[in-house]
Each structure stands twice: as structure tokens, then as C-alpha cells.
N, CA, C and O of each residue as an XYZ file, in Angstrom:
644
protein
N      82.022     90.634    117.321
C      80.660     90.839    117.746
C      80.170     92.178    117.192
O      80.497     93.283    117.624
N      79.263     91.901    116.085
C      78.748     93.297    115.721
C      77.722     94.131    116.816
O      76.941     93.644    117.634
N      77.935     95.164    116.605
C      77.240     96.362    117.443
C      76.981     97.486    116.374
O      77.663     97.864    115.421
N      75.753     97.891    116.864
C      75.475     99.005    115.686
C      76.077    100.050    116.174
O      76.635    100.333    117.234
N      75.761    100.772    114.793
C      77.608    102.169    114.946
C      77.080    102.780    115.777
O      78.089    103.159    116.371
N      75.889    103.395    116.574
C      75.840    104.162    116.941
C      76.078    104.230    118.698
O      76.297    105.120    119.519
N      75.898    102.786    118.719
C      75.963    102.150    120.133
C      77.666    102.344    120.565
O      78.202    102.517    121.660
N      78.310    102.208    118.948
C      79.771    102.394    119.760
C      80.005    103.126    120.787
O      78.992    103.751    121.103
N      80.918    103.335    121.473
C      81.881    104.088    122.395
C      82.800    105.153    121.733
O      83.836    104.873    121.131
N      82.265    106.506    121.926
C      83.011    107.765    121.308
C      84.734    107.053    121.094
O      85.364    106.923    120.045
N      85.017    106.800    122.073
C      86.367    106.264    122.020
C      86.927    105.216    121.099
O      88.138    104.998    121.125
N      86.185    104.593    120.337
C      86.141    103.664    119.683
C      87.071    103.978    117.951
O      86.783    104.694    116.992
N      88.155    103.105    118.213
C      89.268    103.493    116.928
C      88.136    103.203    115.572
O      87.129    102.495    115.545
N      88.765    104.061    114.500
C      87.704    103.721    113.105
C      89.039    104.047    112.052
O      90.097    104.676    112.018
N      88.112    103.074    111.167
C      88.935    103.564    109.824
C      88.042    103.889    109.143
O      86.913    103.441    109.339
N      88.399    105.008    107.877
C      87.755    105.537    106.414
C      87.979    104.945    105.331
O      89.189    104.808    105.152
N      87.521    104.643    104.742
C      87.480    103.985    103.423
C      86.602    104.980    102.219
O      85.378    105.093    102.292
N      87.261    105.530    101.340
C      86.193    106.415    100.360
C      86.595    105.521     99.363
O      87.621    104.958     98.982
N      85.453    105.596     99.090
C      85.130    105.503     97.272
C      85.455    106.054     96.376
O      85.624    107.256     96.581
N      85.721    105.565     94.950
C      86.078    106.603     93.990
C      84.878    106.725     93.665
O      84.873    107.752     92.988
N      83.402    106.166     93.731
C      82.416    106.605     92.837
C      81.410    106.063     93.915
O      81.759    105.246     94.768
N      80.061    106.602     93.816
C      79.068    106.188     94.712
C      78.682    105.007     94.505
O      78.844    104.384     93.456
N      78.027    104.535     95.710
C      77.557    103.271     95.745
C      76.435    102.978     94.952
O      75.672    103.927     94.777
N      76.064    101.635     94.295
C      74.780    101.397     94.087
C      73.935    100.783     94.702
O      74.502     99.965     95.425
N      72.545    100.728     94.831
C      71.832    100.307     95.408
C      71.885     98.640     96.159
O      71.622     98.118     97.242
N      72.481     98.189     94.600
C      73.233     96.465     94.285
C      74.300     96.510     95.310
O      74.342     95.592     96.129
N      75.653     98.002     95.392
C      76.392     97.420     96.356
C      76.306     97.824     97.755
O      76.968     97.223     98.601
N      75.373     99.011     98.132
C      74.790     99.383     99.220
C      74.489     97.828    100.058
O      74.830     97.619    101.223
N      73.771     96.820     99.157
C      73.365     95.980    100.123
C      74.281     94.738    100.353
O      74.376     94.133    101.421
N      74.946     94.444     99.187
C      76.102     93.531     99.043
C      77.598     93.985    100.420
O      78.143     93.087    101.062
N      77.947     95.364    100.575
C      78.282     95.958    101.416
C      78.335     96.040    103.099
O      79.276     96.094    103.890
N      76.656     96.019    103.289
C      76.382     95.825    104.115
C      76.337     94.308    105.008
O      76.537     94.045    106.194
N      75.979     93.491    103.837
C      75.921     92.202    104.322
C      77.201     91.926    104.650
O      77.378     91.767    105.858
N      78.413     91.789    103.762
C      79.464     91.460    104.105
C      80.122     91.783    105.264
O      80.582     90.957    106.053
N      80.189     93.406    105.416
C      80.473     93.781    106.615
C      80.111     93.319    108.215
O      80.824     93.220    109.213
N      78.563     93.070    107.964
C      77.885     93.099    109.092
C      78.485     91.225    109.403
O      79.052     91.173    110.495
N      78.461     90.331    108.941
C      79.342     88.971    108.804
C      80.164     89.621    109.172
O      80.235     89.672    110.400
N      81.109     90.373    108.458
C      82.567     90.212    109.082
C      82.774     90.330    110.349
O      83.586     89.648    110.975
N      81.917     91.372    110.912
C      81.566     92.121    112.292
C      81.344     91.302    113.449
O      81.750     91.378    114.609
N      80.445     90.339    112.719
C      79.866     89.473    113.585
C      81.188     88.451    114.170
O      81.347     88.035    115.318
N      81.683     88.318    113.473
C      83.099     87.071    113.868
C      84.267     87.382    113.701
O      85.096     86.473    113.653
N      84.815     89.164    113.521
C      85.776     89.811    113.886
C      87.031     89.492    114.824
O      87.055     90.377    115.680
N      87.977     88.685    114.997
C      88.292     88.825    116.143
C      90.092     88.641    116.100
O      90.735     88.381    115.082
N      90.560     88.815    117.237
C      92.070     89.232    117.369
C      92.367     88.388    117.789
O      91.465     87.850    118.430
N      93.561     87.724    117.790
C      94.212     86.794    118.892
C      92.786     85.912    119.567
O      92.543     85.892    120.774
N      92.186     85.420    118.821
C      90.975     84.086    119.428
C      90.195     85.091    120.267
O      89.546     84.481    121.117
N      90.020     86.431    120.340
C      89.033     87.231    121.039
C      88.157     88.155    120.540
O      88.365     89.290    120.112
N      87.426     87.695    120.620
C      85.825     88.760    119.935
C      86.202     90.253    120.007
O      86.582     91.023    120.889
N      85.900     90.329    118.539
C      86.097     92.459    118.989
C      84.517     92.811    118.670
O      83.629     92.384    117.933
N      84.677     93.766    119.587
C      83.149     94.434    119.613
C      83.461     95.767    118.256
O      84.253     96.709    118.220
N      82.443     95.277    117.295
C      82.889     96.266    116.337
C      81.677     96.543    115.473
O      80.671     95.961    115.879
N      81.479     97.424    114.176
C      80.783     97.924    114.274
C      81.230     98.962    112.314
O      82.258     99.526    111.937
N      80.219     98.800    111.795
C      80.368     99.626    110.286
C      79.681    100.277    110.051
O      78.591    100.163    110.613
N      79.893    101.399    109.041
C      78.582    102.149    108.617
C      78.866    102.623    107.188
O      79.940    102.630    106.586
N      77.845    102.953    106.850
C      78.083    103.529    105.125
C      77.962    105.142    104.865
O      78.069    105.173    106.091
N      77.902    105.837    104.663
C      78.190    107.263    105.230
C      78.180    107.782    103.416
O      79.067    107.538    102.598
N      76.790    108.602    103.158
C      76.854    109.099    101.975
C      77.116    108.318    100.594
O      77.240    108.865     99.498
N      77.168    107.126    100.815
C      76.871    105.843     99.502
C      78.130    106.477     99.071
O      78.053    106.901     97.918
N      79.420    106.696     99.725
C      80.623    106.805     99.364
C      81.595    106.484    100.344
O      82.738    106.246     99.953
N      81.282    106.431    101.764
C      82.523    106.301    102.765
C      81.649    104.828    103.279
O      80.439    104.617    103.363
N      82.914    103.893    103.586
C      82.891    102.465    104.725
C      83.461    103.487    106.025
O      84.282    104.398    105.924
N      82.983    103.174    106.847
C      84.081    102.563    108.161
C      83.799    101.871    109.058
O      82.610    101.632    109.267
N      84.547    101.467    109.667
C      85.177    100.570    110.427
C      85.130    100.470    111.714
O      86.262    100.922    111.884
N      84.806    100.280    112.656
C      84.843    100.555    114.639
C      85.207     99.483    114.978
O      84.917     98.427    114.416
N      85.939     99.627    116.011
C      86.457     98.990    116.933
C      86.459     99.525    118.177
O      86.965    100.630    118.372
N      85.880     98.786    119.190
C      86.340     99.254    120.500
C      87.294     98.527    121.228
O      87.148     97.316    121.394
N      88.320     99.179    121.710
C      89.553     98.731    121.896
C      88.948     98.524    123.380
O      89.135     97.366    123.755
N      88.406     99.170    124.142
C      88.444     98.707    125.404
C      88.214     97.755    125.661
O      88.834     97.181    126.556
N      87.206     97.171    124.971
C      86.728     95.636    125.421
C      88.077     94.941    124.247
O      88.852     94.698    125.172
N      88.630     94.616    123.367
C      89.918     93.523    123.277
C      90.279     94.390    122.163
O      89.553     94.882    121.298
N      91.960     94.517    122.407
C      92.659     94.973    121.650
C      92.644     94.838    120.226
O      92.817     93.625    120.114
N      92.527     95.403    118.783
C      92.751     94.772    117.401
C      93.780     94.576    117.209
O      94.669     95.372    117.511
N      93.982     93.432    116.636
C      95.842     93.482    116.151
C      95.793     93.352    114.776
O      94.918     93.425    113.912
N      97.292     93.083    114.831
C      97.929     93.433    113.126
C      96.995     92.565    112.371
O      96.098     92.934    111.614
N      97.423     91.049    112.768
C      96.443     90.362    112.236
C      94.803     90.540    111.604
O      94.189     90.170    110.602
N      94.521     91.346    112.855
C      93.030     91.524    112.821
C      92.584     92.995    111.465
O      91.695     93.069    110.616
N      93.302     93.600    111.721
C      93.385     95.076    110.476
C      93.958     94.023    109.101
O      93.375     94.168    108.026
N      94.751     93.305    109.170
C      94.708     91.886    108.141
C      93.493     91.743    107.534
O      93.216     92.224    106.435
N      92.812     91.142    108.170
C      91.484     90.119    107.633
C      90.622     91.574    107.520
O      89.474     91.393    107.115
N      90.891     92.660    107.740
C      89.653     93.737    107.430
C      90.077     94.151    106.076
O      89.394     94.438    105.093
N      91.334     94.117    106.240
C      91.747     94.717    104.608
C      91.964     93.647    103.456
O      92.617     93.954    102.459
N      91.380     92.325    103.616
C      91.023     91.594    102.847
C      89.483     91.584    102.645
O      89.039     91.598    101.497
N      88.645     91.560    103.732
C      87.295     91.895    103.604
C      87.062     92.639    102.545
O      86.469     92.120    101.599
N      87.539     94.215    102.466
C      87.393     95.094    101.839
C      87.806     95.008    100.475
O      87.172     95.470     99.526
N      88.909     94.390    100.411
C      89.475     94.317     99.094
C      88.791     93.010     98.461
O      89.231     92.918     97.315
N      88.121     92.221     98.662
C      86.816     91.836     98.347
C      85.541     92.504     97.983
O      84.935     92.197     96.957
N      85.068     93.541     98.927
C      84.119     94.319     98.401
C      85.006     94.791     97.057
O      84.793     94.319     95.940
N      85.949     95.713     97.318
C      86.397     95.976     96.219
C      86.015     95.259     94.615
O      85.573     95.706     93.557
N      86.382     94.137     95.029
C      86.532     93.410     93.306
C      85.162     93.111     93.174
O      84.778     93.128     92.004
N      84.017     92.750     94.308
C      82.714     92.041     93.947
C      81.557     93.788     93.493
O      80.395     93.801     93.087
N      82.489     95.012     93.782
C      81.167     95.862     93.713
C      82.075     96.843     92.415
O      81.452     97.844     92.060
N      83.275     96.650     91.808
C      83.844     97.184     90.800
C      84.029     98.301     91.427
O      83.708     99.248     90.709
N      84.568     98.743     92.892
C      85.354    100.412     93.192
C      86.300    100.376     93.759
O      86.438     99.241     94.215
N      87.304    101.175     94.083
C      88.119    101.421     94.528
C      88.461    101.904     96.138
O      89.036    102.976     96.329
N      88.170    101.267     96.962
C      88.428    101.908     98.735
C      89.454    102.216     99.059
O      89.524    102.994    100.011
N      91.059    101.607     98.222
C      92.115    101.966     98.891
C      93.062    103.290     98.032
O      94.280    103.415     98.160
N      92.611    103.757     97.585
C      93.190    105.050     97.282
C      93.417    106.265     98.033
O      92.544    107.101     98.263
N      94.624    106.332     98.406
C      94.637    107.654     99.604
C      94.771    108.817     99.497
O      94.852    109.655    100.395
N      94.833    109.079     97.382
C      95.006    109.817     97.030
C      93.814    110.535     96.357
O      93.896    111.390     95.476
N      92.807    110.091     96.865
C      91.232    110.039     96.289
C      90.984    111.575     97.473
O      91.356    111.523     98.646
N      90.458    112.551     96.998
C      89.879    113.554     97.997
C      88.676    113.933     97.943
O      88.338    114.142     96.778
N      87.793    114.134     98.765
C      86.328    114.552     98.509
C      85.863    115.196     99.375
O      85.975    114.995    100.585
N      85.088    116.340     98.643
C      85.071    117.487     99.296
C      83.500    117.568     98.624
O      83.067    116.874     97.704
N      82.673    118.818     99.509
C      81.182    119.299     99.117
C      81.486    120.765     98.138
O      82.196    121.760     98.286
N      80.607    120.317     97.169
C      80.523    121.280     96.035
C      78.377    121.655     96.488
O      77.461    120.929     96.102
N      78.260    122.613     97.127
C      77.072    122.760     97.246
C      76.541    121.498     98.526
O      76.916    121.274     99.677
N      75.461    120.853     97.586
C      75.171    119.665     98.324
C      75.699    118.285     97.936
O      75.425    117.211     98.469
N      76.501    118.521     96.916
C      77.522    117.115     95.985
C      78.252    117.184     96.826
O      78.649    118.126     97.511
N      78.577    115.598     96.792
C      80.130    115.368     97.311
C      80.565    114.641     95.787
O      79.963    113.814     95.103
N      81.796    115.291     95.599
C      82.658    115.496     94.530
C      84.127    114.909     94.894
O      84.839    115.509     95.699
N      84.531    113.758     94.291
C      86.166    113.200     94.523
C      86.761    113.207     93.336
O      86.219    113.414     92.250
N      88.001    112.954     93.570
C      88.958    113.598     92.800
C      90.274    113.087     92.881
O      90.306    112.671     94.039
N      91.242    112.884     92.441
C      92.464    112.642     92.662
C      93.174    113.931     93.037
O      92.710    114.976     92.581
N      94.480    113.987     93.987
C      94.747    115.010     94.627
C      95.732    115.748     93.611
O      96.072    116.888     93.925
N      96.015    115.435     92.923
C      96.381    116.369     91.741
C      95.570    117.723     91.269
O      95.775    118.935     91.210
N      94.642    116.885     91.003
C      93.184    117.674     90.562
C      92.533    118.754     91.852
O      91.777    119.708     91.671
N      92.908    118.422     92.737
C      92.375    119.055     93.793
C      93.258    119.771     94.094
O      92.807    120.605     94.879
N      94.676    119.984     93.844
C      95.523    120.536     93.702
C      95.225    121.960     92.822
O      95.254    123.099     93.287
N      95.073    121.760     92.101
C      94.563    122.412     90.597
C      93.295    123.151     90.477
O      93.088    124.243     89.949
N      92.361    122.215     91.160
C      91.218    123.673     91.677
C      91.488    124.549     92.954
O      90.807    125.536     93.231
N      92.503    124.114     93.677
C      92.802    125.221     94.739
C      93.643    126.039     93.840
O      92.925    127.037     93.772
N      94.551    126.273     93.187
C      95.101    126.705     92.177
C      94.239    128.005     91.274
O      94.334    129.215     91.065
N      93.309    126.760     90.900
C      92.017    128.028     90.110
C      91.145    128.724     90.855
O      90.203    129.356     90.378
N      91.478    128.625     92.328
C      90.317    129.206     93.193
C      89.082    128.754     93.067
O      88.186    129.545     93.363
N      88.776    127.640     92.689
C      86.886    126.682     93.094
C      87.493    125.818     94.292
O      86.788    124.866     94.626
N      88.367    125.946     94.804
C      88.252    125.320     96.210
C      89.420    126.688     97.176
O      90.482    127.264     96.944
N      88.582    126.667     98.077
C      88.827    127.910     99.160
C      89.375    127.279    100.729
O      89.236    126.104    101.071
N      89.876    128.122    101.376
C      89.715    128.071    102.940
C      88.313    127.693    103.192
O      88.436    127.212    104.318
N      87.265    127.605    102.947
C      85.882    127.380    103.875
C      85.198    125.868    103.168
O      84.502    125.033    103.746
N      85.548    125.870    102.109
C      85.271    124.465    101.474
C      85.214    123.049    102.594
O      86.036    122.653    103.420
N      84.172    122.648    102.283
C      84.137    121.448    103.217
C      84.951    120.323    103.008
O      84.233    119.866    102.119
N      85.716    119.628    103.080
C      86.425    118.361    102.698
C      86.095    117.554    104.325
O      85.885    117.888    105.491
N      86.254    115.883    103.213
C      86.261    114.953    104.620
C      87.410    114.532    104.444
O      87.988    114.274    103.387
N      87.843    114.438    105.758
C      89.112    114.443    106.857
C      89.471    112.911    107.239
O      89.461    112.555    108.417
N      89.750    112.126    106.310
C      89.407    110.748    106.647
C      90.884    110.172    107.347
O      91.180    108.980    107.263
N      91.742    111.144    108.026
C      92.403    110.670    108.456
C      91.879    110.910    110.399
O      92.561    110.823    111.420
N      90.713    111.159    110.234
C      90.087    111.051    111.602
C      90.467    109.779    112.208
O      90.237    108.845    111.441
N      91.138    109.311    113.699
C      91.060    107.891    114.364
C      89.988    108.073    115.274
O      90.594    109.082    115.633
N      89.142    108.068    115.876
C      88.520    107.988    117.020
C      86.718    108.176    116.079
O      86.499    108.813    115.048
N      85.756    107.395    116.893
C      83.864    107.579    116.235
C      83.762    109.394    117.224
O      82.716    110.021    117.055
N      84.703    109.941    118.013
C      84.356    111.112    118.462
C      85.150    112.057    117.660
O      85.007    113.250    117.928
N      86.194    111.628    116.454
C      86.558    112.492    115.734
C      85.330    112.307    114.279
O      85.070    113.247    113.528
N      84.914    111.356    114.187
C      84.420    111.170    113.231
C      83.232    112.298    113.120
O      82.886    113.036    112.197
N      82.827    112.138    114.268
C      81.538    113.191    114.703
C      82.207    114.651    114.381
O      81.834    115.248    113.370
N      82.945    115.079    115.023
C      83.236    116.638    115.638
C      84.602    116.868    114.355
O      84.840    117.982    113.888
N      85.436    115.512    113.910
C      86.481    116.438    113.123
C      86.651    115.944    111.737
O      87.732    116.190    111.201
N      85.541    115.131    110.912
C      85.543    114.501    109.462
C      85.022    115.159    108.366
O      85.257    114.841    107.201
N      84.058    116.408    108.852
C      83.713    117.397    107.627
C      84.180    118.559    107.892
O      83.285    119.317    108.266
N      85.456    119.145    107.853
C      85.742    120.721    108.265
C      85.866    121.198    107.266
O      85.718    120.576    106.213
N      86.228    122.662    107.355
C      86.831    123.841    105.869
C      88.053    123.175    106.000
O      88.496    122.487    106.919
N      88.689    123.617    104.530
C      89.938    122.932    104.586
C      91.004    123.619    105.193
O      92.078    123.067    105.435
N      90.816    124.533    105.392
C      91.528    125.523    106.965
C      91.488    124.859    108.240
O      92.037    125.310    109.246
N      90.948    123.970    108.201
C      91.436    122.978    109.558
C      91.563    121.795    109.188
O      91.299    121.097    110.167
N      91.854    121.085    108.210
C      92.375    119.857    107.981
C      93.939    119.814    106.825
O      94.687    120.711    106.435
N      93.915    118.767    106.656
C      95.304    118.402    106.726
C      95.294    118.927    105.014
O      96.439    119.122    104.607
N      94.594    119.090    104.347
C      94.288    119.296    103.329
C      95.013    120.771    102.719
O      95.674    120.950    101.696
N      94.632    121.630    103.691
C      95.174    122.830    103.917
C      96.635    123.141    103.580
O      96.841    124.314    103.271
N      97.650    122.348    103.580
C      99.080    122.461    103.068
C      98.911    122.775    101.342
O      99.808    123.343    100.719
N      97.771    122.365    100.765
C      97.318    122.855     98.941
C      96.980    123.739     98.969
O      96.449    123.987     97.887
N      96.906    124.832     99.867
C      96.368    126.141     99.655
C      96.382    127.223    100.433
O      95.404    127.935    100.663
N      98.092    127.450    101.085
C      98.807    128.028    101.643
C      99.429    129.477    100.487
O     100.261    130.284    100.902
């Protein structure tokens, strides 16, 4: 049962999905449709999940679930990561790369493979105060309060010790 993201429940588990490259307009809407279908008839063990997507900077998916109203199961994170890997092949990008990092250069958001991001912390163009998203956030109340920090508070921070 889709619900719009905002209606979720702070508590509500999410996943991140980045992009290697921004969206286009073509898959902005191709994106949306699919999702919002998937949303609509989501469900675990024969039970409706109340759930919920958003597009976030024509570079991040995610994902909601509210667990309070019916648990997701394995199964159910199944059929999402086929969803996706559908968008994948129908919009030509990449969502499952975990090695993809993206961080704000000014007002750009700029990704990268973590090598490379390796390598500008290295050259000093990425600092302690640099914004990176934190996409290993679980909760729509981390998403809010803990998905854009300096990289002095995310996990990111072990590259530039």
C-alpha cells in the first residue's frame, strides 16, 4: 500500500539507492511510476506493507517501509531488489554499487568510486567538514537528521584519519 514519503512514520526502515549519474527527466518519470506500482502491491508473507519512495536530488531512490503495521521479509527486500534492478537496465544506471560515494562540492553533488575519494582526501579537496551522504542511514528519522553530515561524523571518516 503506497503512502507518500512524507506521511511515513519517523520510524519507518528505508533503504538508499545512489546513482552513478543523475537522473533524466525520461527516467525521473519512468522511476517514479514503477516504484509507485511496486508500492502499491508491496507485500510480505500475503500482507500489505505500508510503504512508500522518493527520489532525492535526481540521484538517490529510497525505499520505506513501516514495519509497524507488517513486518518486510526476506522475500519481500527480494522483489524490491528486482524492481530496482529493472529500473536499472530500463533507465541505463547503476543503483547497486556500494562503492559509489557522493559528496557536495559547493552546490554539486559529485560521485565517485571510493578509490577516488580516497585520493581526494589524500590531496586535501575533501576535508573533515565536507558534506557526504551517509546512505548507510536505516530509519526516515535518520534519513532526516543523519544522511548529509561532514565526513567527521560518518562512516566515511576512516579515509581521512
Amino acid at each position: 500500500m503506497y503512502v507518500p514519503f512524507n506521511e511515513m512514520k519517523d520510524s519507518s526502515r528505508i533503504w538508499i539507492f545512489q546513482s552513478d549519474k543523475t537522473f533524466t527527466e525520461s527516467n525521473l518519470d519512468k522511476i517514479s511510476e514503477k516504484l509507485y506500482n511496486f508500492c502499491q502491491n508491496w507485500k510480505a508473507h500475503n500482507k500489505p506493507l505500508l510503504s512508500s519512495f522518493a527520489i532525492f536530488f535526481d540521484r538517490f531512490v529510497v525505499l520505506a517501509v513501516d514495519e509497524s503495521f507488517n513486518q518486510v521479509s526476506g522475500c519481500a527486500i527480494d522483489a524490491s531488489v528486482r524492481v530496482l534492478s529493472e529500473i536499472e537496465k530500463e533507465c541505463g544506471i547503476t543503483l547497486f554499487d556500494r562503492f559509489q560515494v557522493a559528496y557536495r562540492d559547493g552546490n554539486a553533488i559529485v560521485g565517485c568510486n571510493l578509490q577516488t575519494f580516497k585520493r581526494l582526501v589524500k590531496e586535501g579537496e575533501i576535508g573533515l567538514e565536507t558534506l557526504v551522504f551517509n546512505n548507510v542511514v536505516n530509519t526516515k528519522k535518520d534519513l532526516e537528521n543523519n544522511w548529509i553530515v561532514p565526513v567527521k561524523q560518518s562512516w566515511h571518516f576512516q579515509y581521512v584519519k
